[in-house]
C-alpha positions in Angstrom: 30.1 41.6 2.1 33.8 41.8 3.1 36.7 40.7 0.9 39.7 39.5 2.6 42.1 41.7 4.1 45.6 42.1 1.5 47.7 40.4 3.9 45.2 37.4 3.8 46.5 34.6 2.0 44.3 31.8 0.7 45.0 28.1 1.9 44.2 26.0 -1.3 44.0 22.7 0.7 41.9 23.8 3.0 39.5 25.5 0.5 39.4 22.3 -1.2 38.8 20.3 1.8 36.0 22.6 2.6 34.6 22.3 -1.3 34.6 18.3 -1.1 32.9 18.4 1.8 30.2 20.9 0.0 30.0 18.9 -2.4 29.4 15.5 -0.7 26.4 17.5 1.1 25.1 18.2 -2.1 25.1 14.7 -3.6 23.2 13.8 -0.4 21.0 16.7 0.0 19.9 16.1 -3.9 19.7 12.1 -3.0 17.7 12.6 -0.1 15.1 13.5 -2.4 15.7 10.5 -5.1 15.6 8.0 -1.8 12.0 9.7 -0.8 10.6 8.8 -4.4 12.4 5.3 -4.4 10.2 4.3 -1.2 7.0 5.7 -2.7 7.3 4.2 -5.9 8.1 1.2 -4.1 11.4 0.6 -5.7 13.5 -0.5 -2.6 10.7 -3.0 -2.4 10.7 -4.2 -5.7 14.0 -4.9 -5.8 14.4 -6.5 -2.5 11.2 -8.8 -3.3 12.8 -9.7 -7.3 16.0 -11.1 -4.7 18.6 -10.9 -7.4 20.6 -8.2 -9.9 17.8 -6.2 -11.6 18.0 -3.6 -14.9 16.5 -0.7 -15.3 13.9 -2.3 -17.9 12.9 -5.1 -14.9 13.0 -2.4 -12.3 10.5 -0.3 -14.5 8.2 -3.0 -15.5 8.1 -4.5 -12.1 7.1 -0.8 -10.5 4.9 0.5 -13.8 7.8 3.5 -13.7 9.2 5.2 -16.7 12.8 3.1 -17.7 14.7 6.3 -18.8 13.8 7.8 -15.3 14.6 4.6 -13.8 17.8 4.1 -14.9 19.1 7.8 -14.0 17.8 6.9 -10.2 20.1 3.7 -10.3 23.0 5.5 -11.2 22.7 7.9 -8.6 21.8 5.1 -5.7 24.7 3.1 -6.8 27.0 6.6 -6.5 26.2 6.8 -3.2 26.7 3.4 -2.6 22.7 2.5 -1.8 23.1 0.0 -4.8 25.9 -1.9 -6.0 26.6 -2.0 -10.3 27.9 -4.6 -12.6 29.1 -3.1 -15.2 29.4 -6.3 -17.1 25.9 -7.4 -16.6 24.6 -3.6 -16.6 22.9 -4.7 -13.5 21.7 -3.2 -10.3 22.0 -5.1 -6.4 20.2 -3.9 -3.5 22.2 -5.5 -0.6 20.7 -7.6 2.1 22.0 -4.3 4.7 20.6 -1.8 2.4 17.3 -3.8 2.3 16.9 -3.8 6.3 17.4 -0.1 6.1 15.4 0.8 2.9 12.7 -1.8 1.9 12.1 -3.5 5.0 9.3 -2.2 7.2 9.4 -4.4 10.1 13.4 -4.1 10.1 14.8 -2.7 13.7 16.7 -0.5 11.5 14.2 0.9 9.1 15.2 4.5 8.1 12.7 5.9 5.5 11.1 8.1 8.0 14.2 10.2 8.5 14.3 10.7 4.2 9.8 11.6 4.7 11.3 14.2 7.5 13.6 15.9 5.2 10.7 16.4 2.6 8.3 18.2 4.6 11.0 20.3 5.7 12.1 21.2 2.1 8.3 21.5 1.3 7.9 24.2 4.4 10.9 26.1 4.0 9.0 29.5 3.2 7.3 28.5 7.0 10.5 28.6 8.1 12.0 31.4 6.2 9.1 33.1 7.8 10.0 32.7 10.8 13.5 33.6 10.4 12.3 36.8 9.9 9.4 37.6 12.5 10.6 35.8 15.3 7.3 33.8 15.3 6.9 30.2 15.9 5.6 27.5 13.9 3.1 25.3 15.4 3.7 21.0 15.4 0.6 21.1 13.8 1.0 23.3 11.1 3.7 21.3 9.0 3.6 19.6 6.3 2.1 16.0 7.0 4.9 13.9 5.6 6.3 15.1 9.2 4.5 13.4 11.5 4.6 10.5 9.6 7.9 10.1 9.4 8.7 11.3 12.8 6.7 8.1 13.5 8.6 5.8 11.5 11.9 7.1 12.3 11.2 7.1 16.2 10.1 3.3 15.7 13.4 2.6 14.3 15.1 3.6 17.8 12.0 2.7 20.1 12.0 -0.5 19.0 15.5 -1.3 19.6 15.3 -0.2 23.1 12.2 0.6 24.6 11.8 -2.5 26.2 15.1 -4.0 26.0 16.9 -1.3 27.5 15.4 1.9 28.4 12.5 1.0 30.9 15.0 -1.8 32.9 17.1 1.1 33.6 14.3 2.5 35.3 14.3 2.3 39.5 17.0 -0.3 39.2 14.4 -2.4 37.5 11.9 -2.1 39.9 9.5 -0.7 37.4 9.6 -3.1 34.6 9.0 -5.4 37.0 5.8 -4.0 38.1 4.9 -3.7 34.7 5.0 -7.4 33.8 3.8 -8.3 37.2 1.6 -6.3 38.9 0.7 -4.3 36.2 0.8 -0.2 36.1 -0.9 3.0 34.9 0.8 4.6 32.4 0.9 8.0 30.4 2.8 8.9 27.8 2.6 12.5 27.0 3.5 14.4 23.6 2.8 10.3 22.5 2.0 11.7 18.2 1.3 8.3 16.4 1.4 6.2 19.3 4.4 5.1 18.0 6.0 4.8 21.6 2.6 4.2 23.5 1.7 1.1 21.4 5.5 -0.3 21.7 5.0 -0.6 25.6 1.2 -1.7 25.4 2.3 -4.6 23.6 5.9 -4.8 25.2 3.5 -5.1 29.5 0.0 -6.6 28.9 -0.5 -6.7 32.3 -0.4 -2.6 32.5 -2.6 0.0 30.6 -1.5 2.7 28.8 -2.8 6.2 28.1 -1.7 8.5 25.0 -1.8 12.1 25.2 -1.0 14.7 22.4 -2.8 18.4 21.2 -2.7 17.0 17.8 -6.1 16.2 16.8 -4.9 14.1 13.6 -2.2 12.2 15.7 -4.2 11.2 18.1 -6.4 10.2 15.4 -4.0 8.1 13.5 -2.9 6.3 16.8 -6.0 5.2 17.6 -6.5 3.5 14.5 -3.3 1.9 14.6 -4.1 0.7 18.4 -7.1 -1.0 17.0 -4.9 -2.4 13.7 -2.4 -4.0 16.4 -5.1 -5.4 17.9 -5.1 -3.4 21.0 -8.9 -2.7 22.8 -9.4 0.3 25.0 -9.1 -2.5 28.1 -4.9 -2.1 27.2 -4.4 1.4 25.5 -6.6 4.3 25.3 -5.5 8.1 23.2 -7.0 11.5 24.2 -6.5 15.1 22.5 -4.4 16.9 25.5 -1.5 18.7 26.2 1.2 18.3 28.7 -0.6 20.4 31.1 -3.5 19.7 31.4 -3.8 15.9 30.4 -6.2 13.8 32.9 -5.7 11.8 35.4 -7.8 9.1 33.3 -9.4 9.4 29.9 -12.3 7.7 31.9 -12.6 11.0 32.7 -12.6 12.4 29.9 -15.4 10.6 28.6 -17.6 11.1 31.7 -17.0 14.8 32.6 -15.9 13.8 36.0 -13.2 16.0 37.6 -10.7 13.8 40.0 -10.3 15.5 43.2 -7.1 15.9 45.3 -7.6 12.7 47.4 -8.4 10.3 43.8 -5.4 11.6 42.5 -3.1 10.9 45.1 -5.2 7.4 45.0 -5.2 6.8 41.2 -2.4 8.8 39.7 -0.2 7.3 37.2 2.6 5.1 38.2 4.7 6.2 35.2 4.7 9.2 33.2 7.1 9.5 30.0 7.8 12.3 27.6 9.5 10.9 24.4 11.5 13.2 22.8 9.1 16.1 23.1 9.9 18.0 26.4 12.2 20.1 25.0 9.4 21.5 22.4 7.0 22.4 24.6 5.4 25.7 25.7 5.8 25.0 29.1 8.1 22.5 30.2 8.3 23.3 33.4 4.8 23.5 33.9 4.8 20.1 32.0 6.9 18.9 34.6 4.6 20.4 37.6 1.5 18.6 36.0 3.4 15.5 35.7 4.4 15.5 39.6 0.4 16.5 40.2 -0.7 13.4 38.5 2.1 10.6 39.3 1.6 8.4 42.2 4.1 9.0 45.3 6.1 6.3 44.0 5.4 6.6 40.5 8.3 7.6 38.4 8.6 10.0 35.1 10.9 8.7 32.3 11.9 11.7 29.6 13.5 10.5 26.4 15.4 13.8 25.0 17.6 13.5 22.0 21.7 13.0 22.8 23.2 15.6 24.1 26.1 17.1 26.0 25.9 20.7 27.7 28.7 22.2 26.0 27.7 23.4 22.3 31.0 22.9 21.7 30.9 18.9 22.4 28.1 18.6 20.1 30.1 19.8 17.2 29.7 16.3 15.3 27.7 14.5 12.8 24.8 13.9 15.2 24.6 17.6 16.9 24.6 18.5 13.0 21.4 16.9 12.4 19.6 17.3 15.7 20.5 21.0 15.6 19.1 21.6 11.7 15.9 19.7 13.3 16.1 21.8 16.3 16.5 24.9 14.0 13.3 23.5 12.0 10.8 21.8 14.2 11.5 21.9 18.0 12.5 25.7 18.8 9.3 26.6 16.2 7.1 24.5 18.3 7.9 26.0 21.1 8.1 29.6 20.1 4.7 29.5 18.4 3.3 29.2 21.9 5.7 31.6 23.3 7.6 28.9 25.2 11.5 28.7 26.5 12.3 27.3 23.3 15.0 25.3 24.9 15.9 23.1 21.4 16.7 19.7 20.9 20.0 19.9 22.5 19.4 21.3 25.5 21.5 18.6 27.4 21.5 17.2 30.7 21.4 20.7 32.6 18.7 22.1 30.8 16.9 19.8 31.4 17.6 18.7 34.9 16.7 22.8 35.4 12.8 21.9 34.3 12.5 18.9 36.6 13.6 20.8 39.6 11.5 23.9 38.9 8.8 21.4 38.3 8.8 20.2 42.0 10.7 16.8 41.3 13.5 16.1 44.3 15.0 13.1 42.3 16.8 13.0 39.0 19.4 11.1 37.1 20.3 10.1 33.9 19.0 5.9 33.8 20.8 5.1 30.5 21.7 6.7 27.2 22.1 5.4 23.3 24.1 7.3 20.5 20.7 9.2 19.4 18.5 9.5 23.0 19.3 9.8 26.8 16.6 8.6 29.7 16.2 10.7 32.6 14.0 9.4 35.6 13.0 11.9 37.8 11.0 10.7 41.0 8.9 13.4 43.6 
């Protein structure tokens, strides 16, 4: 380890600066945790559902929880501003905001998931030590399970919000929502995990059927059963264990053994073919992409969902490039190396990914709309 050089000369603001800063990330790092075991011991809920200032004796007995525990886990909420404190009243608020946010599952802005995404990485972090070292990958599958569900949550939190109301109008100049309420379309979603996505749009175009696609046995699994909880049949929505390239042109199918040929593909391919945040994780994107064109219709259009990002690493020096670069670090560049793939990472912008389109076969691309968190490509043969 090197020591600085005599003639260097030690800034003290700037070394404090920087030690605030450390230590803010590890309050948060630390509370991460505490907000994790506040969702499943159901104390957001609790509090939201009592509807007015709570103590840590009410919380406790409420919840079943241990009060000396309890009342440690206030304090540290209300330090981070989570919870607001009366010191008169020795009371604890959960704001109407913070409720949305924390307690509230059917809430637009639900963010547990995010908090369930941390823990499975904290829980895996030998994995990813591992693979530090060897250069290996680590398979989607082989996390821990607190993962997929809340990647599921926490992509429902933006899906939700603009799905519907946003991304798919910007498709085509709104040429295929249209269809999708009116005529009605074929559509896959590729790399779908809980369905999360898949489900959103099935109950967004009733007129259109949907097919889910993902290698992930227990996914595929869990979106099924979800399907059928929403009350979708397989007349609206159907899942299927595949990967991105080699997933059907039906799950009809599937079940039958049939094999489409060239002509019934052209005939019956898919009208629209999305990738939500997954492309970039793949073992073969490009290949991905080349399946994708094999099974769209002539017309039929591809929408990829990739999370924000501009080409320049050094534009995506900011709070978001932070996090999508940790998860990058963690989850999308080990997916992709455990299959020996391009590992192009959550932020491989705009170019990268307009690179994998074209080599794919696609003569059409643009970017249709973008959020803070996500861009939409379309890319058309």
């Amino acid at each position: 380890m090197s020591s600085p050089s005599p003639s260097t000369t030690m800034d003290n603001g700037k070394l404090q600066q920087f030690m605030a800063k450390i230590l803010s990330d590890f309050g948060g790092a630390a509370s991460s945790i505490l907000v994790y075991l506040g969702d499943k011991l159901g104390l957001y809920k609790a509090m939201s559902d009592f509807g007015k200032p709570i103590t840590s004796q009410e919380l406790a007995s409420l919840t079943g929880t241990s009060e000396r525990y309890i009342r440690e886990w206030l304090a540290n909420q209300a330090a981070g501003g989570y919870l607001i404190y009366d010191p008169s009243s020795q009371r604890y608020t959960l704001p109407f905001e913070q409720a949305q946010v924390l307690a509230n599952e059917n809430s637009p802005v639900y963010a547990i998931g995010g908090f369930q995404v941390m823990m499975s990485l904290y829980r895996d972090e030998a994995k990813i030590l591992g693979a530090f070292k060897t250069g290996k990958g680590i398979a989607w599958g082989d996390h821990d399970k607190d993962l997929f569900e809340g990647t599921g949550k926490f992509a429902r939190l933006l899906y939700t919000a603009n799905l519907a109301n946003s991304w798919i109008p910007a498709l085509d100049n709104g040429r295929v929502e249209h269809r999708l309420k009116e005529r009605g379309l074929k559509v896959a979603d590729i790399g779908c995990g809980y369905g999360i996505s898949t489900i959103l749009m099935a109950k967004a175009y009733p007129n259109s059927k949907f097919y889910g696609f993902d290698n992930h046995p227990a996914s595929i699994e869990y979106a099924r059963n979800k399907a059928r909880e929403e009350g979708l049949g397989e007349d609206r929505i159907q899942f299927e264990v595949a990967s991105s390239t080699n997933f059907p042109l039906l799950t009809e199918d599937v079940s039958s053994g049939l094999t489409s040929s060239d002509e019934r593909q052209e005939a019956e391919g898919y009208d629209l073919i999305a990738f939500f945040d997954c492309l970039h994780d793949m073992e073969d994107p490009q290949r991905a992409a080349a399946h994708a064109l094999k099974t769209l219709k002539p017309d039929g259009t591809v929408m990829i969902v990739e999370p924000f990002a501009n080409d320049k690493l050094e534009d995506n020096l900011n709070p978001t490039g932070r996090m999508m670069y940790a998860a990058s670090t963690m989850v999308c560049v080990p997916a992709s190396l455990s299959q020996n793939g391009p590992a192009l990472g959550a932020q491989a912008g705009e170019a990268g990914i307009l690179q994998v389109v074209k080599a794919g076969g696609f003569k059409r691309f643009r970017r249709a709309t973008q959020t803070p968190f996500n861009i939409v490509y379309e890319a058309k043969p």
